[in-house]
N, C-alpha and C positions, 0 to 999 in steps of 0.2 A: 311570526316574526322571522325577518333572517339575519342570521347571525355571518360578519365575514369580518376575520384577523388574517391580519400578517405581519408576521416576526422574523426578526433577522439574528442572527448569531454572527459576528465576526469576531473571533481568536484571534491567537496566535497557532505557531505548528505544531504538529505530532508529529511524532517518531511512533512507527510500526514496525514488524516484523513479520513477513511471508515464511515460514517454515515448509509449507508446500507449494507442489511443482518448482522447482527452485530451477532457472534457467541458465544459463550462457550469457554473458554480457555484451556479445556480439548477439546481434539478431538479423536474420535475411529476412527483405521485405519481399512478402509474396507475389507481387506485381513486379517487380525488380530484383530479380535473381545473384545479379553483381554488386545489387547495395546493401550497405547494410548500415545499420543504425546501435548504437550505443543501446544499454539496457538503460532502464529510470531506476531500480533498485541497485543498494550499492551491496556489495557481498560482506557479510558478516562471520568472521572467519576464529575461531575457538582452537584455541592449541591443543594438544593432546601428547602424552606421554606414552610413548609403546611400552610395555612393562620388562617383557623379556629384553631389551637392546637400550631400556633406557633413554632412546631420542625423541627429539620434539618434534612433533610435527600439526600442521594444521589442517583446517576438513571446513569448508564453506557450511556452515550449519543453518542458515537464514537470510535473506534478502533484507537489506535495511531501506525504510520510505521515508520520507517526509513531504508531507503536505498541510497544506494551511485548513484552519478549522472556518468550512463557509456554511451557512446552510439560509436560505429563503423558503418559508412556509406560509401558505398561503391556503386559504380554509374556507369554505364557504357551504352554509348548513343553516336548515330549514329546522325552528320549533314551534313546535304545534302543543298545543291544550288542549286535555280532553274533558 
């Protein structure tokens, strides 16, 4: 017999979070030296307290995403009897 599904998922968005390689939100495109292009993560920025001096300050700690939940699966598989 062969067996073939396909399933779809359509959501709504996620919210993620990049904690690594965290970039610049300017970015130069390597074919084009002068250009540059916006980042797609937005920065994610956590206050902090200096202890000795008492001031606030903040430290980019993660990249914030969002994107939509898509996914198309598609399967196709052979059952055999023994």
């Amino acid at each position: 017999m062969i067996d073939i599904g396909i399933n779809k998922i359509k959501g709504g968005r996620l919210n993620y979070i990049n904690t690594k390689d965290l970039e610049s939100h300017v970015h130069t495109d390597p074919n084009n030296p002068t250009l540059t292009t916006p980042g797609k993560g937005e920065p994610l920025n956590i206050q902090f307290i200096n202890i000795t001096t008492r001031t606030i300050h903040e430290h980019q700690v993660a990249e914030l995403y969002n994107s939509p939940l898509r996914m198309l699966d598609i399967r196709i598989g052979m059952l055999f009897t023994l």
